[in-house]
C-alpha positions as CSV (number, residue, x, y, z in Angstrom):
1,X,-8.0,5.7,-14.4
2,X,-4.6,6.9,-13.6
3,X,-2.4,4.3,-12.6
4,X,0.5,4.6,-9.3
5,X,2.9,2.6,-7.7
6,X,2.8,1.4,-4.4
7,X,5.8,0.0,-2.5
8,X,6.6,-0.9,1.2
9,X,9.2,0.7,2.7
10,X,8.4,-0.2,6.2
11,X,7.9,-3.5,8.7
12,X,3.9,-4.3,9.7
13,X,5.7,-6.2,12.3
14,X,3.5,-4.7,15.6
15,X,1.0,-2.7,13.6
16,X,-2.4,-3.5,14.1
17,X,-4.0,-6.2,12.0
18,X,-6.1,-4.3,9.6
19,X,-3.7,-2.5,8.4
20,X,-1.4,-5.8,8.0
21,X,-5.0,-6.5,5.9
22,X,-4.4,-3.8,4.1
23,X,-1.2,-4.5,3.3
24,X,-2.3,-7.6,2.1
25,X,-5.1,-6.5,0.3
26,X,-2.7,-4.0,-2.1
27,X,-0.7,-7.0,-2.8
28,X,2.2,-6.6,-0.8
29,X,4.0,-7.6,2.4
30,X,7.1,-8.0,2.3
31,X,9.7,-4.9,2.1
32,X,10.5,-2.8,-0.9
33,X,8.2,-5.0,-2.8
34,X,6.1,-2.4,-5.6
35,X,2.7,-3.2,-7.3
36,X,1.3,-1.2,-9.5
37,X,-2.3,-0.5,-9.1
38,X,-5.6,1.9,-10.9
39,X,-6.3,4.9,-8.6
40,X,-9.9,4.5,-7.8
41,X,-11.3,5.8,-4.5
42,X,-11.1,2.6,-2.5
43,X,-7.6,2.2,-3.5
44,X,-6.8,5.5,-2.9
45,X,-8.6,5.2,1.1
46,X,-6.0,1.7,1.4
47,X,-3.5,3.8,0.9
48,X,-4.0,6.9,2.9
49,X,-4.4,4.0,5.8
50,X,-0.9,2.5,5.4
51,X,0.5,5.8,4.5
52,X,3.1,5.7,6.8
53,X,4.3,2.6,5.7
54,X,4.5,2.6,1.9
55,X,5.9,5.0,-1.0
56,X,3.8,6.2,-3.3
57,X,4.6,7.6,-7.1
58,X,2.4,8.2,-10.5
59,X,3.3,5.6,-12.9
């Protein structure tokens, strides 16, 4: 599987808990932190959730 970087580039401060899970749940939380993670479907469905929140680039 193809591998991508994730990083937060916004606040989950007054977003709704599950996607402050999902943040989590990808490994991050605090800002501009990156992790780099395999792009399999579920992954890919954590992301598209939190979209709006993180940065996303091939790695």
């Amino acid at each position: 599987m193809a591998k991508v970087k994730v990083t937060q580039v916004r606040s989950t401060i007054d977003k709704p808990k599950d996607q402050k899970a999902t943040i989590v749940a990808l490994g991050l939380g605090k800002m501009n932190r990156t992790v780099e993670v395999e792009n399999t479907p579920q992954i890919a469905g954590m992301i598209r959730k939190v979209s709006h929140l993180v940065k996303v680039e091939e790695a």
